[in-house]
py3Dmol code that shows the C-alpha trace and the ligand (Angstrom):
import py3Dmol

protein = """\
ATOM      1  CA  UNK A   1     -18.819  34.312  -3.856  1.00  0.00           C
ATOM      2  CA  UNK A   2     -21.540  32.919  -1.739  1.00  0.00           C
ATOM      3  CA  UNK A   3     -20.315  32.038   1.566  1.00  0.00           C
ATOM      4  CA  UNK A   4     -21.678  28.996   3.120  1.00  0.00           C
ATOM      5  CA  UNK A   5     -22.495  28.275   6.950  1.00  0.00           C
ATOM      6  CA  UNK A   6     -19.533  26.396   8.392  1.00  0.00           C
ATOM      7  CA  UNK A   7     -21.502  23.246   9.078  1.00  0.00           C
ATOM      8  CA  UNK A   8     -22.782  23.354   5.833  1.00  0.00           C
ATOM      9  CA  UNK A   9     -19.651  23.756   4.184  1.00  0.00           C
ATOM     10  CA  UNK A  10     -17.840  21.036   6.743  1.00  0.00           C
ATOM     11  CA  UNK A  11     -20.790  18.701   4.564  1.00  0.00           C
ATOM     12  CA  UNK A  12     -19.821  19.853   1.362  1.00  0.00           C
ATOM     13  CA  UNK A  13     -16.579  19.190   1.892  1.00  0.00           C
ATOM     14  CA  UNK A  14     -17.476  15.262   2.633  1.00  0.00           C
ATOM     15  CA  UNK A  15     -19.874  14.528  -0.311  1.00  0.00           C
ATOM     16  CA  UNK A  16     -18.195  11.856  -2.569  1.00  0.00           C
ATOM     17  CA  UNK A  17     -17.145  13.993  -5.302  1.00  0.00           C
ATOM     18  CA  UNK A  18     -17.332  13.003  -8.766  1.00  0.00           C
ATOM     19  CA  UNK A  19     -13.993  11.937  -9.878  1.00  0.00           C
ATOM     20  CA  UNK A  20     -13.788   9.298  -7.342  1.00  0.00           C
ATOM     21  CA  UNK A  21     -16.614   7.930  -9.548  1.00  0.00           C
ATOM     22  CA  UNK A  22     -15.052   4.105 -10.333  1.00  0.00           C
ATOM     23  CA  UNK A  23     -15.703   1.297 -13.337  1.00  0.00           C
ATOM     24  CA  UNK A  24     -17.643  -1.441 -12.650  1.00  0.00           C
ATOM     25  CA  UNK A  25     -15.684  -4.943 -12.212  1.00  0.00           C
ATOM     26  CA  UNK A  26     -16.275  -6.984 -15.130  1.00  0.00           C
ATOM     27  CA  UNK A  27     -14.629  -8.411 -18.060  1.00  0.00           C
ATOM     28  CA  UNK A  28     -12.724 -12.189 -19.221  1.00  0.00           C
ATOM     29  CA  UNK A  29      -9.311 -10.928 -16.977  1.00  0.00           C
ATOM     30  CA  UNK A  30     -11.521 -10.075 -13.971  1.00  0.00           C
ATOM     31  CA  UNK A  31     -13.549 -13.843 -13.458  1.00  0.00           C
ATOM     32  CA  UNK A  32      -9.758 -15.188 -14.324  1.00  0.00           C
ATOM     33  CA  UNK A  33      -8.403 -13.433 -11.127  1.00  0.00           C
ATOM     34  CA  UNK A  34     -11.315 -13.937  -9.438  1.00  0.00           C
ATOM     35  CA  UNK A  35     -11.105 -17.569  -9.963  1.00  0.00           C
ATOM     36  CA  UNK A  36      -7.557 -17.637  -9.279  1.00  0.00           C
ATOM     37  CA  UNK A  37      -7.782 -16.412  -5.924  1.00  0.00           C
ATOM     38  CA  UNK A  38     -10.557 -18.785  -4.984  1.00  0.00           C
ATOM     39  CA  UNK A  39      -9.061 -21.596  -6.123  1.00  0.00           C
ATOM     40  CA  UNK A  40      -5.770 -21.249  -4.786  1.00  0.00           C
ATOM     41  CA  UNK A  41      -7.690 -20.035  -1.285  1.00  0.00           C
ATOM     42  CA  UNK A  42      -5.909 -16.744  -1.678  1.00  0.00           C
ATOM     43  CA  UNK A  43      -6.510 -13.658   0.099  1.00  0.00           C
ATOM     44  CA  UNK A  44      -6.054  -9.821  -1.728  1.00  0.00           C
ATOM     45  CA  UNK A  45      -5.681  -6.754  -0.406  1.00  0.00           C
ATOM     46  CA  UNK A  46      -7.656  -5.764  -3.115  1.00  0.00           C
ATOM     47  CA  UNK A  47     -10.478  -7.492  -1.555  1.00  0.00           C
ATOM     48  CA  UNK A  48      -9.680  -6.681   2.403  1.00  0.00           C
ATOM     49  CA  UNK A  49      -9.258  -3.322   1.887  1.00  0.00           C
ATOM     50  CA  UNK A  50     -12.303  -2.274  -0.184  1.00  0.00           C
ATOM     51  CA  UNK A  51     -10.215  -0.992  -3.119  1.00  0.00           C
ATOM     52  CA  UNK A  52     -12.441   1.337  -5.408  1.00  0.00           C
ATOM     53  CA  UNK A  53      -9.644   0.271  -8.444  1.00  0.00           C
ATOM     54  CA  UNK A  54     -10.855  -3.576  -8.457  1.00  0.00           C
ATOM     55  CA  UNK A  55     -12.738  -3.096 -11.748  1.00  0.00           C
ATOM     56  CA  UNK A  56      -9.787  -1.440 -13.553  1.00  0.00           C
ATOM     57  CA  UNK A  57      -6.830  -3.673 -11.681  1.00  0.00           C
ATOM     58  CA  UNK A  58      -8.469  -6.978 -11.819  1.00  0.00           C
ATOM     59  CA  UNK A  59      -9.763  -5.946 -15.116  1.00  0.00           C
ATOM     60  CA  UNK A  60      -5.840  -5.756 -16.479  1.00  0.00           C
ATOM     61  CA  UNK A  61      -5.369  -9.057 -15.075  1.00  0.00           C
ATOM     62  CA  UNK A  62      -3.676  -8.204 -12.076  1.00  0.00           C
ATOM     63  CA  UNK A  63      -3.990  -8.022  -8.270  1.00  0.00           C
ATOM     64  CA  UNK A  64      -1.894  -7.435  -4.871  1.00  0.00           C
ATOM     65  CA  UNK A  65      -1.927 -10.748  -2.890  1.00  0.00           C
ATOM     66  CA  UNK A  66      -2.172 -10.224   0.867  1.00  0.00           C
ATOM     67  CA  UNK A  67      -0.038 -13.307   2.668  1.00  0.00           C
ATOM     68  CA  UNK A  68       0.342 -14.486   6.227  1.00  0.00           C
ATOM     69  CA  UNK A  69      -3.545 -14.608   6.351  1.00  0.00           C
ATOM     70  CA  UNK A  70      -6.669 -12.135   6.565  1.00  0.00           C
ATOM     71  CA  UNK A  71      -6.705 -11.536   9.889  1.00  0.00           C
ATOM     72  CA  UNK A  72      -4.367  -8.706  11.488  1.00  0.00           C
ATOM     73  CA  UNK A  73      -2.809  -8.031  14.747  1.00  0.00           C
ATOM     74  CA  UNK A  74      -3.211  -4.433  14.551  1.00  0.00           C
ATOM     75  CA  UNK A  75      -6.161  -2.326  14.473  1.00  0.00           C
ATOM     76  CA  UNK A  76      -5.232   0.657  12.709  1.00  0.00           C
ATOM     77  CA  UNK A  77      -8.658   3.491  11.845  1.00  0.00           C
ATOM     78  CA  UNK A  78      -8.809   3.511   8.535  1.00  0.00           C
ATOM     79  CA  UNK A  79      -8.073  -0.394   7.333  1.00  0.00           C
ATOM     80  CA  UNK A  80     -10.417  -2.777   6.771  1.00  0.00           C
ATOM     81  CA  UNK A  81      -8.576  -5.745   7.131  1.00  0.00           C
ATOM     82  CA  UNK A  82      -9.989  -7.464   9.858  1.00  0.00           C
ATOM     83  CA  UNK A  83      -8.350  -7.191  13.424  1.00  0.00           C
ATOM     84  CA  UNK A  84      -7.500 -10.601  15.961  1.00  0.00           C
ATOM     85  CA  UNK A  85      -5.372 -13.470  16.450  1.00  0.00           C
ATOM     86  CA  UNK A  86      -3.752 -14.754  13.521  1.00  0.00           C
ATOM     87  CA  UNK A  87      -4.353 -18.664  12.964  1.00  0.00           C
ATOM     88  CA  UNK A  88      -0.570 -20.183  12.818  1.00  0.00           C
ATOM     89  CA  UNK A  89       1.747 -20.175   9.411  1.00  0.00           C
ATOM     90  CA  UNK A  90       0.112 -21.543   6.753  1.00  0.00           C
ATOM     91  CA  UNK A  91       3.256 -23.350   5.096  1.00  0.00           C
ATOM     92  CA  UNK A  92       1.950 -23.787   1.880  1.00  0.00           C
ATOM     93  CA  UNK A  93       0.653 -20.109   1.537  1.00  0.00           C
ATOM     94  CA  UNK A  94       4.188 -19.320  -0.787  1.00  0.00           C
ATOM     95  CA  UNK A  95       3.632 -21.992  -3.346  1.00  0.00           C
ATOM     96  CA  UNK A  96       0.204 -21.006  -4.122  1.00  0.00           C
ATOM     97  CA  UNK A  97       1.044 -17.453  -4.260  1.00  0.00           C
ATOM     98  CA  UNK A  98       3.748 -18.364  -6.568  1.00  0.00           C
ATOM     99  CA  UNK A  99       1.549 -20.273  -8.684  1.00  0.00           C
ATOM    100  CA  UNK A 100      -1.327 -17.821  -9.080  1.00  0.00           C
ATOM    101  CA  UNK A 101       1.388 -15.355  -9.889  1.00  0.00           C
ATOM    102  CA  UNK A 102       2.534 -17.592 -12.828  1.00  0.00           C
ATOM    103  CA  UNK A 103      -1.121 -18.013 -14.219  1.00  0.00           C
ATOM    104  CA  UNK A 104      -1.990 -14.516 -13.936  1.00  0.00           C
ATOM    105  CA  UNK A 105       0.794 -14.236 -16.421  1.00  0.00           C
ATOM    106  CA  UNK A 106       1.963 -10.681 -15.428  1.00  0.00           C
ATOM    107  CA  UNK A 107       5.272  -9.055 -15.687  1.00  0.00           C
ATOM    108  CA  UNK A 108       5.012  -7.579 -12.343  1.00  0.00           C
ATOM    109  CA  UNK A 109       3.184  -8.884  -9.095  1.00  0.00           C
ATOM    110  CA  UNK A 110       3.066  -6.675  -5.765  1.00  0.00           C
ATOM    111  CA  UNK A 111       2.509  -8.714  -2.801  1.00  0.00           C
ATOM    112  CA  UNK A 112       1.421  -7.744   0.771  1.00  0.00           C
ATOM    113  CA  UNK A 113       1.034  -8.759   3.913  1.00  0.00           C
ATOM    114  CA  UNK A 114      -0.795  -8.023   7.580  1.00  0.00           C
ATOM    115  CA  UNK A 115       0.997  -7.623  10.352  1.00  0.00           C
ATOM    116  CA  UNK A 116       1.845 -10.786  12.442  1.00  0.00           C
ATOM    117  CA  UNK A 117       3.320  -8.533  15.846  1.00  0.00           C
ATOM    118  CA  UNK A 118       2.853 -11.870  17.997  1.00  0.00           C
ATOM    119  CA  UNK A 119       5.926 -13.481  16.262  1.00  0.00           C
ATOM    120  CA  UNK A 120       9.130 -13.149  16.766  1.00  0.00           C
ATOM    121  CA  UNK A 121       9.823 -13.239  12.769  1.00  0.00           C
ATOM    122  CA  UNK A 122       7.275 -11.035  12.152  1.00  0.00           C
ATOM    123  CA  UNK A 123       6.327 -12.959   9.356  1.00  0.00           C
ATOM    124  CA  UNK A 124       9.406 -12.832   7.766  1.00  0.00           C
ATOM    125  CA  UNK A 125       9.988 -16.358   7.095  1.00  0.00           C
ATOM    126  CA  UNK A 126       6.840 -16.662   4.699  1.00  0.00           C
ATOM    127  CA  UNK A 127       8.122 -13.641   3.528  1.00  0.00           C
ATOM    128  CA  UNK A 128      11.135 -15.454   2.101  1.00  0.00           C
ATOM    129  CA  UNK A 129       9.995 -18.141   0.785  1.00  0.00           C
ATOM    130  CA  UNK A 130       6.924 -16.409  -1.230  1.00  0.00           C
ATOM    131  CA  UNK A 131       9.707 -14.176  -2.951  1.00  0.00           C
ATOM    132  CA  UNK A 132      11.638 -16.725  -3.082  1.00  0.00           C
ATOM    133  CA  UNK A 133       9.536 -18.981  -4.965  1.00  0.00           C
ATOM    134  CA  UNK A 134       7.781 -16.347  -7.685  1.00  0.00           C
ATOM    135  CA  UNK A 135      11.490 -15.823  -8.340  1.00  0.00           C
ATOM    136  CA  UNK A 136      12.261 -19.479  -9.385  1.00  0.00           C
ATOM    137  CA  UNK A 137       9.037 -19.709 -10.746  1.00  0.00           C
ATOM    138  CA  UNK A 138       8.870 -16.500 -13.194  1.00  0.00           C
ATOM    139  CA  UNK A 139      12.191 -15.542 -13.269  1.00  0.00           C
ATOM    140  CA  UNK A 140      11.235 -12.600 -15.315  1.00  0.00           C
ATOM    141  CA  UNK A 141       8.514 -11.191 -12.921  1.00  0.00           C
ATOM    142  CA  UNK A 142       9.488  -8.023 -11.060  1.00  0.00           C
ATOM    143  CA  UNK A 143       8.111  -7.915  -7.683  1.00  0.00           C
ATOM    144  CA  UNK A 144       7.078  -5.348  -5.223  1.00  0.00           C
ATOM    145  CA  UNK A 145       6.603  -6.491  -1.654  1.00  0.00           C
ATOM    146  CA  UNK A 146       4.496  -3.720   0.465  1.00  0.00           C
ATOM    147  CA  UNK A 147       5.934  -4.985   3.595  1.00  0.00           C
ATOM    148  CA  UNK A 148       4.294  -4.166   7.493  1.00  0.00           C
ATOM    149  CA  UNK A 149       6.333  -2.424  10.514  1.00  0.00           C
ATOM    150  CA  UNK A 150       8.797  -4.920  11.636  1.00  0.00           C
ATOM    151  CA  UNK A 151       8.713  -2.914  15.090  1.00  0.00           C
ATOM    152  CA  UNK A 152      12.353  -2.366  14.806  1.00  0.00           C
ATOM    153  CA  UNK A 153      13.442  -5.812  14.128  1.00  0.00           C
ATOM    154  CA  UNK A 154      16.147  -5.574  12.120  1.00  0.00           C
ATOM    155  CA  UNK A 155      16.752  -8.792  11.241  1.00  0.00           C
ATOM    156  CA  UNK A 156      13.452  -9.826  10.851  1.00  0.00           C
ATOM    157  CA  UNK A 157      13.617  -6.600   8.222  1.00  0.00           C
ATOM    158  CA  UNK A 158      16.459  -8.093   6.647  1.00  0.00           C
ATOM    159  CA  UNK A 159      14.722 -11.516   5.524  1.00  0.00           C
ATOM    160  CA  UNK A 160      11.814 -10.030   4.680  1.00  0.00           C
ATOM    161  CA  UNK A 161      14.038  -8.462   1.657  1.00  0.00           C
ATOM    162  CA  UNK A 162      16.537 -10.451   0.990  1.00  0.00           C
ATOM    163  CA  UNK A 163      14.471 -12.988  -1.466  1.00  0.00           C
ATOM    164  CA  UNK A 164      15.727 -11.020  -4.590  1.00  0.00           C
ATOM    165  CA  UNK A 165      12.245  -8.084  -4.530  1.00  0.00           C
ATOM    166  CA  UNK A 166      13.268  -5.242  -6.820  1.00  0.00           C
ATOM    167  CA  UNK A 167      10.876  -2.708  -5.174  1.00  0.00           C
ATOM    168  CA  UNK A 168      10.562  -2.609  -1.359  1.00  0.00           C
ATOM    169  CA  UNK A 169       7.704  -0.548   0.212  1.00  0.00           C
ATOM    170  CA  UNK A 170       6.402   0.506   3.371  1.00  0.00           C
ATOM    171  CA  UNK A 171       3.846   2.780   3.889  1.00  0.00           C
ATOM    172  CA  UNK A 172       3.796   6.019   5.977  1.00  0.00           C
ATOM    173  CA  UNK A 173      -0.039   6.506   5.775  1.00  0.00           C
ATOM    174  CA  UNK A 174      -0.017   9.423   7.006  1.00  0.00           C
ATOM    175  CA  UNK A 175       1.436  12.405   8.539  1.00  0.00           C
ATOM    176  CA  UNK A 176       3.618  12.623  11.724  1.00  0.00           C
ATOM    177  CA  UNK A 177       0.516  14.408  13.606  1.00  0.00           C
ATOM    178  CA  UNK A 178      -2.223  12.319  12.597  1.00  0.00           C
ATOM    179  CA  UNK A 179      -0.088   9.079  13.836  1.00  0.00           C
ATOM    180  CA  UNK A 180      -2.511   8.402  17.084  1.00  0.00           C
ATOM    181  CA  UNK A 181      -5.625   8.633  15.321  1.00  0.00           C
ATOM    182  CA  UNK A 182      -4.558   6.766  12.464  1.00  0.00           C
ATOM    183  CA  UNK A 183      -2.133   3.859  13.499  1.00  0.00           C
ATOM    184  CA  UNK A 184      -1.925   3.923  16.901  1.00  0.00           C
ATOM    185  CA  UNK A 185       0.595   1.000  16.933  1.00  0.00           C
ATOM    186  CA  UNK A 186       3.122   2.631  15.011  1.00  0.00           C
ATOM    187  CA  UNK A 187       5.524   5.165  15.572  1.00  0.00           C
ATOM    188  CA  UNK A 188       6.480   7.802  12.364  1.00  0.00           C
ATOM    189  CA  UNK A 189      10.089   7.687  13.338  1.00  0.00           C
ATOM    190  CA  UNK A 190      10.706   3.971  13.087  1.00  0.00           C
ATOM    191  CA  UNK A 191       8.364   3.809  10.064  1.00  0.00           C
ATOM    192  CA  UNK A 192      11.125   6.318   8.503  1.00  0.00           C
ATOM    193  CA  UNK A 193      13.813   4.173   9.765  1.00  0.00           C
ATOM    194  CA  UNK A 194      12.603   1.308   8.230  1.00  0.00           C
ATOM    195  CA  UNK A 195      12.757   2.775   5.165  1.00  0.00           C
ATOM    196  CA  UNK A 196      16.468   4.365   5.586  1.00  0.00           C
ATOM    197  CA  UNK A 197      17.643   0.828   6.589  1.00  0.00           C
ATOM    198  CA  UNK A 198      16.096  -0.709   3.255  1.00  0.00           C
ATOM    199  CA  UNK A 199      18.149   1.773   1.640  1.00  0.00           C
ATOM    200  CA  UNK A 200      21.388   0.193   3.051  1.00  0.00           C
ATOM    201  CA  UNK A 201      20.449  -2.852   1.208  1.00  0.00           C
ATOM    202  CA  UNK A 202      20.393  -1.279  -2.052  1.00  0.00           C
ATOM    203  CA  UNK A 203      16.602  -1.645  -2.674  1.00  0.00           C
ATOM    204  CA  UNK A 204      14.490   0.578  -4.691  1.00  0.00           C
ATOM    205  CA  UNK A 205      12.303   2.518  -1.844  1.00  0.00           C
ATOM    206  CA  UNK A 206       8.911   3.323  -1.937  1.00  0.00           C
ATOM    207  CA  UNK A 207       5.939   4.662   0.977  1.00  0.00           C
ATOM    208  CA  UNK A 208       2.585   5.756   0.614  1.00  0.00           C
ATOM    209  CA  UNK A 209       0.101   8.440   2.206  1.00  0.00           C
ATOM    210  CA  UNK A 210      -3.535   8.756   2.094  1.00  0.00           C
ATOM    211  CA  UNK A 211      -4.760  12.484   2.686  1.00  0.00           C
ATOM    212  CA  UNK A 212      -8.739  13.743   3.644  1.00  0.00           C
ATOM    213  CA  UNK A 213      -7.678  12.623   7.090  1.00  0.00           C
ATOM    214  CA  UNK A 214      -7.497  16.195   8.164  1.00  0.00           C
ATOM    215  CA  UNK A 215      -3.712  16.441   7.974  1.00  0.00           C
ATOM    216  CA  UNK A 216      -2.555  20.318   6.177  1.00  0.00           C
ATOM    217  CA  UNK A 217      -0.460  20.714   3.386  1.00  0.00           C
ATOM    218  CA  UNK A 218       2.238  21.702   4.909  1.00  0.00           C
ATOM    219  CA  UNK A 219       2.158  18.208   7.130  1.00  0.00           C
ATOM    220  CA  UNK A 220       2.460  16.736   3.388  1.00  0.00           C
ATOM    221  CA  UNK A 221       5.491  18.747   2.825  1.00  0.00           C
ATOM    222  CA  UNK A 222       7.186  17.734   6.110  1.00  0.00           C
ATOM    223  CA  UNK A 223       6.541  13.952   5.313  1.00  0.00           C
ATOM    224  CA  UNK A 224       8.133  14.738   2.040  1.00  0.00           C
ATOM    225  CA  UNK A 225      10.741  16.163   2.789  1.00  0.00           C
ATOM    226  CA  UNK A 226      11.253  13.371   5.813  1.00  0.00           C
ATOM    227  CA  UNK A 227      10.827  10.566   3.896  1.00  0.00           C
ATOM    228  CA  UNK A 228      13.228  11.985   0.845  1.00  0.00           C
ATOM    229  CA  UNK A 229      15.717  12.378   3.817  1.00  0.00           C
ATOM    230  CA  UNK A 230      15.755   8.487   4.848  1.00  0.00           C
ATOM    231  CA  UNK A 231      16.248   7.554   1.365  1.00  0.00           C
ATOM    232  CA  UNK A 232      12.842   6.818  -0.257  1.00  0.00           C
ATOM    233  CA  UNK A 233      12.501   6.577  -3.758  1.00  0.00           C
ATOM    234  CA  UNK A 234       9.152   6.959  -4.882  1.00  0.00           C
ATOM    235  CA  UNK A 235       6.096   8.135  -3.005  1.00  0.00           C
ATOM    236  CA  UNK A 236       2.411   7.636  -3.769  1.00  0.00           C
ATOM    237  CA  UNK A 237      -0.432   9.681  -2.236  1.00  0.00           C
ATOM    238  CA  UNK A 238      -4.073   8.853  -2.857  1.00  0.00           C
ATOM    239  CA  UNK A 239      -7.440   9.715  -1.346  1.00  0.00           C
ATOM    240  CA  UNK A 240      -8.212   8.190   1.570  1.00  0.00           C
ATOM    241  CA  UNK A 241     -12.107   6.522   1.541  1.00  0.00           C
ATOM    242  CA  UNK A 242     -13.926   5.429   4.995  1.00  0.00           C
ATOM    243  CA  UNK A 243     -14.062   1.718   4.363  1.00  0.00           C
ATOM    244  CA  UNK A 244     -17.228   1.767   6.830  1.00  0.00           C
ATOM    245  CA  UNK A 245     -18.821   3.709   8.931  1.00  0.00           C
ATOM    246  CA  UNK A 246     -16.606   1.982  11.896  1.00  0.00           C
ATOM    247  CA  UNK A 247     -13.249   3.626  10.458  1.00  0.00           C
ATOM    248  CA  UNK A 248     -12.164   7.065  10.584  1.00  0.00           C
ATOM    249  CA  UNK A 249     -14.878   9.445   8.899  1.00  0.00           C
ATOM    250  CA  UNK A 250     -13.270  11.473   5.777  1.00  0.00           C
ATOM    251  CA  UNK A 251     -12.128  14.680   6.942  1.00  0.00           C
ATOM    252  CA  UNK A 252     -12.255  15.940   3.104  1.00  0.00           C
ATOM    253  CA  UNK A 253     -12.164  15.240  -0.148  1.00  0.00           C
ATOM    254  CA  UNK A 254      -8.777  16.720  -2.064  1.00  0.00           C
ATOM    255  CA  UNK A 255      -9.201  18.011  -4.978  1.00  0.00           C
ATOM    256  CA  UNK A 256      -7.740  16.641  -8.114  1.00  0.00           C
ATOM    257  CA  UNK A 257      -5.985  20.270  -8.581  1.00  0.00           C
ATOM    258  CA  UNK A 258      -3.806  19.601  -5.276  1.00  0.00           C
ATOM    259  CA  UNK A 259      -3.051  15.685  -5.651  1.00  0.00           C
ATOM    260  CA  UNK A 260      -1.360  17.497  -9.560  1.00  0.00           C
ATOM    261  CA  UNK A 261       0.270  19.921  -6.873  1.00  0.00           C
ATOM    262  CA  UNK A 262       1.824  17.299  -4.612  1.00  0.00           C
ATOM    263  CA  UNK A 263       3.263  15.347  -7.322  1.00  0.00           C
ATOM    264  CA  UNK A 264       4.779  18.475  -9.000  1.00  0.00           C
ATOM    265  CA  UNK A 265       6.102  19.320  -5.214  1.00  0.00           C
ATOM    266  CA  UNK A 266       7.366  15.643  -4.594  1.00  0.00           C
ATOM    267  CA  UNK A 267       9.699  15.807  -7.817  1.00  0.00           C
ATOM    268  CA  UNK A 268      10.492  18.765  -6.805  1.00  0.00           C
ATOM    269  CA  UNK A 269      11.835  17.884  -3.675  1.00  0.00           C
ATOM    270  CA  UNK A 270      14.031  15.096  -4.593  1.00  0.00           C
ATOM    271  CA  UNK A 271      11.644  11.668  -5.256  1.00  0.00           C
ATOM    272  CA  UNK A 272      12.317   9.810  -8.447  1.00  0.00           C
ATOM    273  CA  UNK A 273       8.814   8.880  -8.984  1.00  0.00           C
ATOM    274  CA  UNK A 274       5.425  10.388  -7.485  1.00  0.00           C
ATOM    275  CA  UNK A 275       2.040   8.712  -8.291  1.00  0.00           C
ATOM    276  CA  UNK A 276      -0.512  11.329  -6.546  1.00  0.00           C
ATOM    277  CA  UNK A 277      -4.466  11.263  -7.526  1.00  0.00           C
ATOM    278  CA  UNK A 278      -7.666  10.788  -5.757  1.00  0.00           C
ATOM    279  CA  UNK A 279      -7.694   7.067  -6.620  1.00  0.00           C
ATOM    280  CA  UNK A 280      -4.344   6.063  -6.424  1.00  0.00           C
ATOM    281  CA  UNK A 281      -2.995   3.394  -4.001  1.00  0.00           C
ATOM    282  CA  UNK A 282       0.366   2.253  -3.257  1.00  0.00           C
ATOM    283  CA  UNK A 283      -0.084  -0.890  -5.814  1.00  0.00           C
ATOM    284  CA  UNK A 284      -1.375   1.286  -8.291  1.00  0.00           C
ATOM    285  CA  UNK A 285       0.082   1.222 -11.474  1.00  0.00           C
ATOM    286  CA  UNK A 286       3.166  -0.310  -9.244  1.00  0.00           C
ATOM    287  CA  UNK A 287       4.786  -1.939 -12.720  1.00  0.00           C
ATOM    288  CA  UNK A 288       5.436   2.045 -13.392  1.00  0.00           C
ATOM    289  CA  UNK A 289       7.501   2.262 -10.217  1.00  0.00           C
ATOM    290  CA  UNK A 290      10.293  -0.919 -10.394  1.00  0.00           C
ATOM    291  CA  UNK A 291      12.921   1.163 -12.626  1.00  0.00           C
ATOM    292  CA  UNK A 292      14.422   4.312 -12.019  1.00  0.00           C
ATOM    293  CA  UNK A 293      12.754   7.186 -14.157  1.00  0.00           C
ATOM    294  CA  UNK A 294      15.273   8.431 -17.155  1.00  0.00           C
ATOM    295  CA  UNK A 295      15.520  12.021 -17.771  1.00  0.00           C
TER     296      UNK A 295
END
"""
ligand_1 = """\
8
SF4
S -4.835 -0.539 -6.653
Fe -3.803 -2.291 -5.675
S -5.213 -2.938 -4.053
Fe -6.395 -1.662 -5.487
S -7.302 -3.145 -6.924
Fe -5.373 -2.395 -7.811
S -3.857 -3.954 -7.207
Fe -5.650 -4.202 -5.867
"""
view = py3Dmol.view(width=600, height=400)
view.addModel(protein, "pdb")
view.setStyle({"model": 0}, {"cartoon": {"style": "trace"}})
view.addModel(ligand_1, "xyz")
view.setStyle({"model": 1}, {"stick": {}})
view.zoomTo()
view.show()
C-alpha cells in the first residue's frame, strides 16, 4: 500500500469526503417553512447552526425551532450560534412557536434553545410555557425539547421538563477529554448528571456527540458506556463540520464504516436507540426516537 507523508496524509484526512455530499433546499414544504419562520419572526437551529440536512428536513416539512433568542451566552468552538448578551424574554416567543408548530402540521416538533447563563431560570420559564402551549395546541404532537446545561440548577431543570415533553435531550458533544477545547463552559460530569436526574422524572433520555474532533474510539466507548450508566436512552453521533473557519478545524473525517460500528457498539452496550452517520444530528430523524424500540 502506498504510504503517504504524514502531512500529506493529516490533508487527506480533512478533504470533505463524498458522502457528506448534501441535497439542495428546494421544494413546496421548504418555502412553507421558510415562510413560517419569517413570518412568525422565528429563529431555527437549523439556520444558526449551518445544518448540511436543511434541504432534506425542511424539505419534509419540518424544522427544530431555537427559543429564548439567537444570541447565546456561551461561546462554545464548534457552534455557530452567535455569542453575547441576550436581549430580555421575549414573552410572546411560546405562542408563535406554538403556532408555527400547528401550521407546519407535523406529528412531531423538536424544539431548542441557547443558553441564557445570566438568569437565574435559565430560561426555564419560556421553556414552560412553549411546551406548554404546543401541548394545548396539538394535543397529538410529540415533542422533543434539546434542552442547554442548566449549570446544576435543579429546579430550573425541573421546569424546563415538566410541560408534558415526551423526549428530553441534552447533548454531550463530545468526549470527556476534548471538554476544554470544545465547551469550555461545561463540565462532562454535570452534563451526565443532568441527564441521570431527567431520568428520575421518568422522561425518555437522549444526548448527542459529534466526532472528527480528534477524540479516539475508545473515548467514544467511555462516553457510551458513561452516558448508558446515568440513564440515557438513546444516543446520536454525527460528523462534526467546521461551521467557519473561526470554529474548531475538523480533525477528520469518520468514515461511514465506523459511524455503522458505533451504532452496532451503542446497542450493544445497553442504548435503546442509536442514530450514528456522517450527517446525522441530534434532531435528525428525532420522530424515530419518541417511543421505545420493540424487539
Ligand atoms: S437535522 Fe435538525 S437542525 Fe438539521 S435541518 Fe434537520 S431539523 Fe434542522
Amino acid at each position: 500500500m502506498l504510504e503517504l507523508p504524514i502531512v500529506e496524509a493529516k490533508e487527506e484526512r480533512r478533504k470533505k469526503p463524498e458522502w457528506l455530499r448534501v441535497k439542495l433546499p428546494i421544494g413546496p414544504q421548504f418555502k412553507k417553512v421558510r415562510s413560517l419562520v419569517d413570518e412568525y419572526n422565528l429563529h431555527t437551529i437549523c439556520q444558526s447552526g449551518s445544518c448540511p440536512n436543511m434541504g432534506e428536513c425542511w424539505g419534509a416539512g419540518t424544522a427544530t425551532f431555537m427559543i429564548l433568542g439567537n444570541t447565546c451566552t456561551r461561546s462554545c468552538s464548534f457552534c455557530a450560534v452567535k455569542t453575547g448578551r441576550p436581549p430580555e424574554y421575549d414573552e410572546d416567543e411560546p405562542r408563535r412557536v406554538a403556532e408555527a408548530i400547528a401550521l407546519m402540521g407535523v406529528k412531531h416538533a423538536v424544539i431548542t434553545s441557547v443558553n441564557r447563563d445570566e438568569r437565574q431560570d435559565r430560561g426555564s420559564e419560556i421553556w414552560y410555557q412553549t411546551v406548554k402551549l404546543v401541548k394545548e395546541q396539538t394535543p397529538h404532537v410529540t415533542i422533543e425539547t434539546l434542552i442547554p446545561d442548566v449549570r446544576a440548577t435543579w429546579e430550573a431543570l425541573e421546569r424546563m421538563i415538566s410541560a408534558g415533553q415526551e423526549v428530553v435531550s441534552h447533548n454531550m458533544e463530545t468526549v470527556e477529554e476534548l471538554y476544554r477545547k470544545v465547551r469550555p463552559q461545561a463540565r462532562y460530569a454535570r452534563s451526565l448528571e443532568q441527564i441521570q436526574r431527567t431520568k428520575t422524572y421518568g422522561k425518555r433520555t437522549k444526548s448527542g456527540i459529534m466526532v472528527g474532533l480528534g477524540e479516539t474510539i475508545d473515548q467514544v466507548y467511555k462516553t457510551m458506556d458513561d452516558l448508558v450508566a446515568h440513564g440515557c436512552d438513546v444516543l446520536t453521533i454525527g460528523q462534526y463540520l467546521q461551521p467557519t473557519k473561526m470554529h474548531l478545524d475538523v480533525a477528520e473525517y469518520i468514515h461511514p464504516d465506523v459511524f455503522k460500528m458505533y451504532e452496532e457498539i451503542g446497542l450493544q452496550k445497553g442504548f435503546d436507540m442509536v442514530e450514528s452517520g456522517p450527517l446525522v444530528r441530534s434532531s435528525y430523524h428525532a420522530e424515530k426516537h419518541v417511543f421505545p424500540s420493540t424487539p
